[in-house]
C-alpha positions in Angstrom: 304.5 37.7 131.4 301.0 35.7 131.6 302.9 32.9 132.4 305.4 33.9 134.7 301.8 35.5 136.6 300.5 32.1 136.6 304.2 30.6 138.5 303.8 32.9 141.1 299.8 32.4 141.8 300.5 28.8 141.3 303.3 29.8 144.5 301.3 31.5 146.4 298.1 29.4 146.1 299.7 26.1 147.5 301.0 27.7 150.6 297.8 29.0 151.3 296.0 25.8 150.7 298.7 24.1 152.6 299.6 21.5 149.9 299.3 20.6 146.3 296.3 18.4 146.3 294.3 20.8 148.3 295.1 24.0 146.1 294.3 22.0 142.7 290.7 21.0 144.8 290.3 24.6 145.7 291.2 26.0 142.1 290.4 23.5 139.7 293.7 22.7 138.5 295.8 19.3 138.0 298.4 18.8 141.5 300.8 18.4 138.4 300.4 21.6 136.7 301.0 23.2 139.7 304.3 21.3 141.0 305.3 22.0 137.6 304.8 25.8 138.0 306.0 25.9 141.8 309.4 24.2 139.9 309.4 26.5 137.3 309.9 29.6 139.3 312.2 27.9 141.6 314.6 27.0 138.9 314.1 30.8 137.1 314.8 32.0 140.9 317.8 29.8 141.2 316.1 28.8 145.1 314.1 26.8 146.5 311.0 27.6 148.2 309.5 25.2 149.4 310.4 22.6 151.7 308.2 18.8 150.3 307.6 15.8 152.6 304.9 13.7 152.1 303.5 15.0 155.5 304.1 18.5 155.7 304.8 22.3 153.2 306.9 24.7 154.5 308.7 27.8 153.5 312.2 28.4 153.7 313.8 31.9 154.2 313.3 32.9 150.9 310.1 31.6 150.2 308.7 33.4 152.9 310.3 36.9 152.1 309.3 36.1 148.2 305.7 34.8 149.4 305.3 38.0 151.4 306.0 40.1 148.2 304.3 38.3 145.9 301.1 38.2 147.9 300.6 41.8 148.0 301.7 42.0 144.3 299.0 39.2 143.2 296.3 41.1 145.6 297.1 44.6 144.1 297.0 43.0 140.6 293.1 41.4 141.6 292.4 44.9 143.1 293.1 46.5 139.6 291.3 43.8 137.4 288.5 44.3 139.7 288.7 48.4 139.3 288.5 48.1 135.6 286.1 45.6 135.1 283.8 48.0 137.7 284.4 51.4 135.6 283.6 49.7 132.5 280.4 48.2 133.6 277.7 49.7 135.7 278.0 49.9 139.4 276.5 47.1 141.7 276.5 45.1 144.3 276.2 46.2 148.0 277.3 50.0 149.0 277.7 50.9 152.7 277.7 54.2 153.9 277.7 56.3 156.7 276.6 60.0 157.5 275.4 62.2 160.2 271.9 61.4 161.2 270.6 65.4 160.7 272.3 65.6 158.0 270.8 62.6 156.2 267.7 63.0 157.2 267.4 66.7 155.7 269.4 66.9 152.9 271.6 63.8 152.1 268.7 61.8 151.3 267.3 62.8 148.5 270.5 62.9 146.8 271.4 59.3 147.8 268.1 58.1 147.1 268.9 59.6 143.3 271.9 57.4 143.2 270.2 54.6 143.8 267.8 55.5 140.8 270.8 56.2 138.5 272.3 52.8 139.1 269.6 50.4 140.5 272.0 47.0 140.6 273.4 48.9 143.7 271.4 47.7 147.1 272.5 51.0 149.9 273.4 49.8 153.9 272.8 53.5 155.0 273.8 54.2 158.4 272.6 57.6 160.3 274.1 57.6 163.3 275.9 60.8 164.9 279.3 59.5 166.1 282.4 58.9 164.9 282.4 55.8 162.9 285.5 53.3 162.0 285.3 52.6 158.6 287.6 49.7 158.3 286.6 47.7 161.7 282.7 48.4 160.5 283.4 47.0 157.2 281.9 50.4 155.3 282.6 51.4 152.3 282.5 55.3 152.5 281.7 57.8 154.8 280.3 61.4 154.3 281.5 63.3 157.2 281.6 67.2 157.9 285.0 68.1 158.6 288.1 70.4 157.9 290.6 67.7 158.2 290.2 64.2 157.4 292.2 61.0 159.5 295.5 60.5 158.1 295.0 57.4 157.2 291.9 57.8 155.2 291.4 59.3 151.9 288.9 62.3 151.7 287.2 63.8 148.7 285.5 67.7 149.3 281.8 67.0 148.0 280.7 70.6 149.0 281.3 73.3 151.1 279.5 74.1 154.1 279.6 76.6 156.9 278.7 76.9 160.4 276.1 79.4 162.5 276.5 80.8 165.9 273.4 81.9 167.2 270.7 82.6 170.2 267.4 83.6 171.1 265.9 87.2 170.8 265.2 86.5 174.8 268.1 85.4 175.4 269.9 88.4 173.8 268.1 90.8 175.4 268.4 89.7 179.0 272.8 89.0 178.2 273.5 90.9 175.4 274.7 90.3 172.1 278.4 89.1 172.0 280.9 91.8 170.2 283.6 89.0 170.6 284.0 84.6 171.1 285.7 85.8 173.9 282.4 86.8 175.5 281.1 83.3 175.4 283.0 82.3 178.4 280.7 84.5 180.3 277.5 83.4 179.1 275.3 80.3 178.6 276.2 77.8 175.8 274.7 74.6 174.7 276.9 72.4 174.1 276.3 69.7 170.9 279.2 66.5 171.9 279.1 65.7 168.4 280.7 69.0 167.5 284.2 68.9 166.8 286.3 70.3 169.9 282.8 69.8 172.0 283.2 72.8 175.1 286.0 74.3 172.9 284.4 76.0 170.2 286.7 76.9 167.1 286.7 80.8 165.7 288.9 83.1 163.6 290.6 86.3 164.2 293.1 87.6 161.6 293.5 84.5 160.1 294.6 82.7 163.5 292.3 80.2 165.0 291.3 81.0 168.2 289.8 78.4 170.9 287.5 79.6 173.6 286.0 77.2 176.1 282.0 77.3 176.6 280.1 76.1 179.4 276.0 76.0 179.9 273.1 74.0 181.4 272.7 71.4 179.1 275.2 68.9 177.5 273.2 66.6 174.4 274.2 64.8 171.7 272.1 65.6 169.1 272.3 69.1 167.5 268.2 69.1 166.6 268.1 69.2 170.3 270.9 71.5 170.7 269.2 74.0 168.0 265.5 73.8 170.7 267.3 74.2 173.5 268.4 77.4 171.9 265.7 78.7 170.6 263.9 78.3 174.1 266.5 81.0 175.0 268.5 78.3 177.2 272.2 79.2 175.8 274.0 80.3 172.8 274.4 77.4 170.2 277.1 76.3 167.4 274.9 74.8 164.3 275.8 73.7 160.7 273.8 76.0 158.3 271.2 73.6 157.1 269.7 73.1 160.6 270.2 76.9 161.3 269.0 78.4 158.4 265.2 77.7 159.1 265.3 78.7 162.6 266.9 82.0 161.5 264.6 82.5 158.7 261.7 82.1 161.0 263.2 84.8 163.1 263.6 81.9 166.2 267.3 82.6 166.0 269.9 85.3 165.5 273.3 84.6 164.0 275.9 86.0 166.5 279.9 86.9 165.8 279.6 86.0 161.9 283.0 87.8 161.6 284.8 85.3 163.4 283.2 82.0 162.0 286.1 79.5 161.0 286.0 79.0 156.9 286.7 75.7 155.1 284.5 73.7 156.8 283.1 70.9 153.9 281.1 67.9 153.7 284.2 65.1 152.7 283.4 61.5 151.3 286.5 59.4 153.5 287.1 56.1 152.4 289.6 53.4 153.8 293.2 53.9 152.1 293.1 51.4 149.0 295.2 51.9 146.1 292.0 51.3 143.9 288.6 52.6 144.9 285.5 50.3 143.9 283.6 51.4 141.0 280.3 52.0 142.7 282.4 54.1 145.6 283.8 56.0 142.9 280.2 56.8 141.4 278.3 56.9 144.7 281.3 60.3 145.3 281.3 61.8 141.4 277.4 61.6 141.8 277.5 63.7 145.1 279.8 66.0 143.4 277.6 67.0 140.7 274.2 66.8 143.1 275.4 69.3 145.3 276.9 71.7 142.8 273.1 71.7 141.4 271.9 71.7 144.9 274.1 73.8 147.6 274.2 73.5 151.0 273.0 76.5 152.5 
């Protein structure tokens, strides 16, 4: 098996290097040992291919159909040697992550900053930025994101559940009332945070149907610190996670509105590209937010 590994990475290697002589300088090997594998698997494949000059490598029909396969096979295989070498040593090496920039600033932090204490051959690229991120064109690693669904062609792991607060002013309720139903909102001021999912459509629940009721107001931001003051200056009516909320209702500088019909499941998700094996410090950076959050809940 080891050796029919080596025929087809000895394969694959001279294409890429574009010859025999520049693949043994790029790995380290003899041109012969190679030519002797590349022969090898061409005789046990009963085709050739490879077309040799002296001038120029090509690939016939079935190399290229074989070198297709066996490329992705050799990559999965490095992929794999790499995943277990990783969960049997500690996690290092450079860790890129994104998350909301509220969100990290409050209460991400100190539970990232934990990780890096746990495992300090890891070196963090911590991005706070509120906006919707590409992972792969960005080149990050993970990305904590607070969500009900995650992008199809991501994988997402639930780190810990969260929920979300409608709420207003006391002034504000007492010169429009306090609304009995979302449908009420389309009446009265909102502010409205474009980082929130479904931005002037904001999301409720009424016997276990989503319902969608579009919001207007006098002021449009993109940051939901700024949303939250605009609120509590009695300017509109304002959609907040919990853990910006929470101290403004404690402090009595908000009131939670139409609790009833808040949606359910919202949760902070670690989403990672789509790889059949996830690196070893991704895989602890996630099992470490698990655990910190189930010791530390988001209000």
């Amino acid at each position: 098996m080891t050796q029919d590994i080596a025929r087809i990475r000895a394969f694959v290697q001279v294409f890429d290097a574009g010859g025999f002589s520049a693949a043994a300088r790029q790995h380290g090997r003899s041109k012969a040992l190679l030519s002797k594998y590349v022969t090898d698997l061409e005789d046990y494949l009963g085709v050739r291919l490879m077309n040799r000059t002296t001038r120029k490598l090509s690939l016939t029909e079935a190399g290229e159909a074989y070198y297709r396969e066996a490329s992705g096979l050799l990559q999965q295989l490095d992929d794999l040697d790499a995943t277990i070498s990783e969960q049997t040593s500690e996690p290092r090496g450079l860790l890129r992550v994104s998350a909301p920039r509220n969100f990290g600033e409050s209460t991400l932090a100190p539970a990232i900053f934990e990780y890096l204490r746990k495992y300090p051959k890891v070196s963090l690229d911590l991005r706070l930025e509120d906006r919707y991120v590409d992972l792969v064109d960005e080149g990050l690693d993970v990305a904590l994101r607070i969500s009900t669904l995650a992008d199809s062609s991501l994988i997402a792991r639930k780190i810990a559940d969260m929920h979300v607060v409608a709420g207003a002013s006391p002034d504000l309720l007492k010169r429009v009332g306090t609304p009995s139903h979302p449908e009420d909102l389309r009446h009265l001021p909102c502010i409205i945070d474009v980082n929130l999912q479904g931005q002037t459509n904001w999301r409720f629940t009424e016997d276990e149907k989503t319902i969608s009721v579009p919001v207007s107001g006098p002021l449009r931001v993109n940051s939901p610190l700024a949303a939250r003051a605009a609120s509590i200056m009695g300017l509109g009516f304002v959609m907040l996670p919990s853990y910006l909320a929470d101290p403004a209702v404690e402090r009595g500088e908000l009131i939670p509105v139409l609790g009833d019909f808040l949606p359910k499941g919202q949760t902070l998700q670690a989403v990672y590209p789509h790889r059949r094996h996830l690196a070893g410090k991704v895989r602890a950076l996630i099992d470490h937010l698990v655990e910190w959050f189930a010791l530390h809940p988001i209000k």
